[in-house]
N, C-alpha and C positions, 0 to 999 in steps of 0.2 A: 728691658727687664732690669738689667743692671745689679748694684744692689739692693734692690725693692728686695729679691729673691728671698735674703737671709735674714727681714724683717720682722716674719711670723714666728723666728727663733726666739727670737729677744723679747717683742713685743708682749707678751705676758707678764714683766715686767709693768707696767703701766696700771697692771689689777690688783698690785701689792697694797698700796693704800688703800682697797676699797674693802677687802679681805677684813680688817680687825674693826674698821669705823660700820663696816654693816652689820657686824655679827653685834654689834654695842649698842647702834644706835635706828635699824632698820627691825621692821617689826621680822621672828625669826621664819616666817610662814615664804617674806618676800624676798630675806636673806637668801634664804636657801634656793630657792628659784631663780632666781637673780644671778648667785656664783655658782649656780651649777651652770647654768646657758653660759656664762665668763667663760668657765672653763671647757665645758667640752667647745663650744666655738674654737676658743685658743688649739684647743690642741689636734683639732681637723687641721686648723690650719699650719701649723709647726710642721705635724707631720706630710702634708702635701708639700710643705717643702721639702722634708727630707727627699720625698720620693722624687721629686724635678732632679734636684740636686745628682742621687742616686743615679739618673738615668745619664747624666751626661758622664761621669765617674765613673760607671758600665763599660759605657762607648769605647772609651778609652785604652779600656785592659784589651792586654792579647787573646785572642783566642774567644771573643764573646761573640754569640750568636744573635747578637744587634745589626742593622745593615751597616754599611761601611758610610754611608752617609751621614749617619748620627753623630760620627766624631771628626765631621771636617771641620773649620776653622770658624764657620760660621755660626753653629753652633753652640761650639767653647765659650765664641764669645761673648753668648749670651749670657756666662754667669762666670762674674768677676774670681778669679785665683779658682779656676776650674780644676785645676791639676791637682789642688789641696783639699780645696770644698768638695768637688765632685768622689773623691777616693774616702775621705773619711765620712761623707755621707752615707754609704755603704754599709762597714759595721754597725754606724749610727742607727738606722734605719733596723738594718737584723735584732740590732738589742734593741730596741722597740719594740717591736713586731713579738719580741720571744718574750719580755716584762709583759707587756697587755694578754698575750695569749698565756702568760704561766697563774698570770691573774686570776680571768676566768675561769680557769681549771680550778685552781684554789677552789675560788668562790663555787661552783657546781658541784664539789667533793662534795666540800662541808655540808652546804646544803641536804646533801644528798643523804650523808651521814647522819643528818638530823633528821632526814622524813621518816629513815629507815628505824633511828631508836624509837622514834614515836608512833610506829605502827601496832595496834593490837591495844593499843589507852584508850579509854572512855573520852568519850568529851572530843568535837569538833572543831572547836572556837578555842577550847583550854586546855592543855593537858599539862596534871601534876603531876612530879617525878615525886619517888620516896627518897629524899637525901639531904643528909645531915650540911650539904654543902650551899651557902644560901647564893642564889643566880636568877635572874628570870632574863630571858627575852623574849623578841619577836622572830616565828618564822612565817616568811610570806610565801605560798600555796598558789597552785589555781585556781584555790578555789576561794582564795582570800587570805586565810593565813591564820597560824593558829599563837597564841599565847602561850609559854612553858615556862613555867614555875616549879620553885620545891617546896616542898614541905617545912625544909631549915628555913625561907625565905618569907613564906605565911606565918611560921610563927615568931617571927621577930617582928610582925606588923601588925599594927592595931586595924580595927574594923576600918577606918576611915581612910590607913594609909593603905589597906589592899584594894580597896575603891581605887586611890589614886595612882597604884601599882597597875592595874588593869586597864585603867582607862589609859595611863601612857604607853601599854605596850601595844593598844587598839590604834592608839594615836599614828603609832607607827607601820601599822599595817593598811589602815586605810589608806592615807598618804602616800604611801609607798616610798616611805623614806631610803630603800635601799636601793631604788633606782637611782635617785640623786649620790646617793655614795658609791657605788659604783661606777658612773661617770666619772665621778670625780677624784676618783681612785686609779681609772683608768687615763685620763688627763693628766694627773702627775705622771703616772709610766713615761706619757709619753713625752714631755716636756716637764723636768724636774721645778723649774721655776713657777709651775702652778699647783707646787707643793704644796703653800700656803694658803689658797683656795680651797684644796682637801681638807685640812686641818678645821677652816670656819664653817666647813658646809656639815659637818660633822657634830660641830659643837651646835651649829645651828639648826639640827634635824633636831637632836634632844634639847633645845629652848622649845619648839615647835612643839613637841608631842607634851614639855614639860605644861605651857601653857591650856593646850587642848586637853589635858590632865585636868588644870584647874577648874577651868570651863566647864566641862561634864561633872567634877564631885561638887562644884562653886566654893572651895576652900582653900585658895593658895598655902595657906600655913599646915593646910594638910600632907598635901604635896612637895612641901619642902622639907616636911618632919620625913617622907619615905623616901626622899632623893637620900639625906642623911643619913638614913639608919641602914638602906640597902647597900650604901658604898661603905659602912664600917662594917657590914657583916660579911660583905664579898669579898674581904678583905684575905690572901692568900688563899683563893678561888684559881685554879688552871686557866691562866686566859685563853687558851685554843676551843674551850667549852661556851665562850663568849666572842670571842671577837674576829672568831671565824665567817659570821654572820655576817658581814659589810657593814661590820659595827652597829649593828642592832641590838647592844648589850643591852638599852632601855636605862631605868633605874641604878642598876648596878653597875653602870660604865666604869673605868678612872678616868673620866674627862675633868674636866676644871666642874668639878661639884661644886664646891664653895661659891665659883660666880653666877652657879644655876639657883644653888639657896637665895644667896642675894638678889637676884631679880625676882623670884620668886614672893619674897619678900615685899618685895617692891610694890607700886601699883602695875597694873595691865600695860604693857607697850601698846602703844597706838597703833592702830592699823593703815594709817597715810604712808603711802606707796611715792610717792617725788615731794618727797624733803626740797627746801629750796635750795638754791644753787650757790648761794652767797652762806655756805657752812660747807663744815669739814668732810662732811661727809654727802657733804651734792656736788663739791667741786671732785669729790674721789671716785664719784657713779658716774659721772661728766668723763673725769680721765680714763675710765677702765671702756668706758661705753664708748667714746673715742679711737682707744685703744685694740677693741676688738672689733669696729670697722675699716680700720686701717688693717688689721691685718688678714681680715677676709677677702677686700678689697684687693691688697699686696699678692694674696695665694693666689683667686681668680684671676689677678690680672700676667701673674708669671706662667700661671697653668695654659691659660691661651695662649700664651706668646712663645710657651713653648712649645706648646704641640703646632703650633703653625707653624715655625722652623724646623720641625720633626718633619713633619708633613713635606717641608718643600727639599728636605736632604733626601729623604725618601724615593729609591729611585718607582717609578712607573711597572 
């Protein structure tokens, strides 16, 4: 096993390049599929290493209700500076464990917050709040997920930009854009170097919905007039009213507007899914795709090797 062990740590490194050239130059539908699977792979495998790690650094301390077998010699020596790795695996591992799980809670509050204000509204699919504060998002239901809008936010938008207000925030519901953010929010928890994986997958769900926007109203300059006007009137809006949501703000996000106007702008991104490999951006899907079979490969292949020396410490 050696140090293969500590290579699912690091190896998320390798996705760093693939992160800014997908969100730029991969259509946003493939982006986002793409570095969500990068990341949560990465960070199954990061944290199966913690846990290996953990269990010999267990063994170890006084007074653990591990068998006595688990910290003979043979097993130390399965993972290089056991003394050091295996003990600080430990904490490692509980603040993991305690970030992903304080996550979730987050995320289930809010939600929960939100189903509860919207109980008792007209309307299925949409409910309008009465307030002067302009905000819309998506919340996703079981039974699909509804649209919420105000009042301040319909009247700062012309006919065509609340077409294109609607359809992105359907965009995102359908989708289910807040699965890939939660992954990917839970990924960085748990290995902070797939921070920047969260960041493109994020900017890359609202490319996504912004273009699926276009597509249903067929007026890009539509849609780029209501990405604009919704981030200057949301302007000194409560962000806990927004981005509680696993960043579901939609329209009135503060993400990089300006480079949503601009592609917007733009013509349509192409839908070709393998760019060739002799570009910047196929040689950076090549290293991250690389990258995360090397380190599933590295976790599987520590994971048996460990339990099989567990196994044979293990008395009968």
């Amino acid at each position: 096993m050696g140090v293969f062990v500590f290579l699912p740590l690091v190896l998320p490194l390798t996705a760093w390049p693939i992160a800014r050239l997908a969100e730029q130059h991969l259509h946003p539908r493939t982006a986002t599929r793409l570095l969500t699977a990068v990341a949560g792979v990465m960070a199954v495998c990061s944290t199966l290493c913690l846990a290996l790690l953990m269990v010999v650094g267990t063994a170890q301390l006084p007074g653990n209700p591990l068998p006595d077998g688990w910290s003979d010699p043979e097993v130390r020596a399965a993972v290089p500076y056991d003394e050091v790795a295996g003990k600080v695996a430990i904490p490692a591992l509980l603040a993991v464990c305690a970030a992903c799980a304080r996550t979730l809670w987050r995320h289930a509050r809010v939600r929960r917050r939100a189903r509860r204000a919207l109980e008792g509204l007209r309307g299925n699919s949409v409910a309008v709040l009465t307030d002067e504060a302009s905000y819309a998002y998506a919340l996703p239901t079981r039974a699909g997920g509804r649209v919420v809008v105000t009042t301040g936010m319909l009247s700062r938008l012309a006919s065509a930009e609340r077409r294109a207000l609607f359809a992105h925030e359907r965009a995102h519901l359908s989708a289910r854009h807040h699965r890939h953010l939660i992954v990917t929010q839970l990924a960085a928890r748990a290995n902070p170097f797939l921070q920047p994986l969260r960041t493109s997958v994020a900017y890359a769900a609202e490319r996504w919905a912004d273009e699926a926007a276009a597509g249903a109203v067929r007026d890009r300059r539509a849609v780029a007039r209501a990405i604009g006007k919704a981030a200057m009137a949301s302007r000194g809006v409560p962000a806990p009213t927004l981005a509680g949501l696993a960043g579901l703000a939609g329209l009135a996000s503060p993400g990089p507007v300006p480079r949503r106007v601009a592609a917007l702008l733009a013509p349509a991104p192409s839908a070709r899914t393998r760019p060739s490999v002799f570009t910047a951006v196929g040689l950076a899907l090549w290293s991250a795709a690389v990258g995360t079979a090397v380190s599933a490969m590295s976790s599987a292949n520590s994971a048996v090797t460990m339990v099989l020396i567990l196994r044979a410490a293990t008395p009968l």
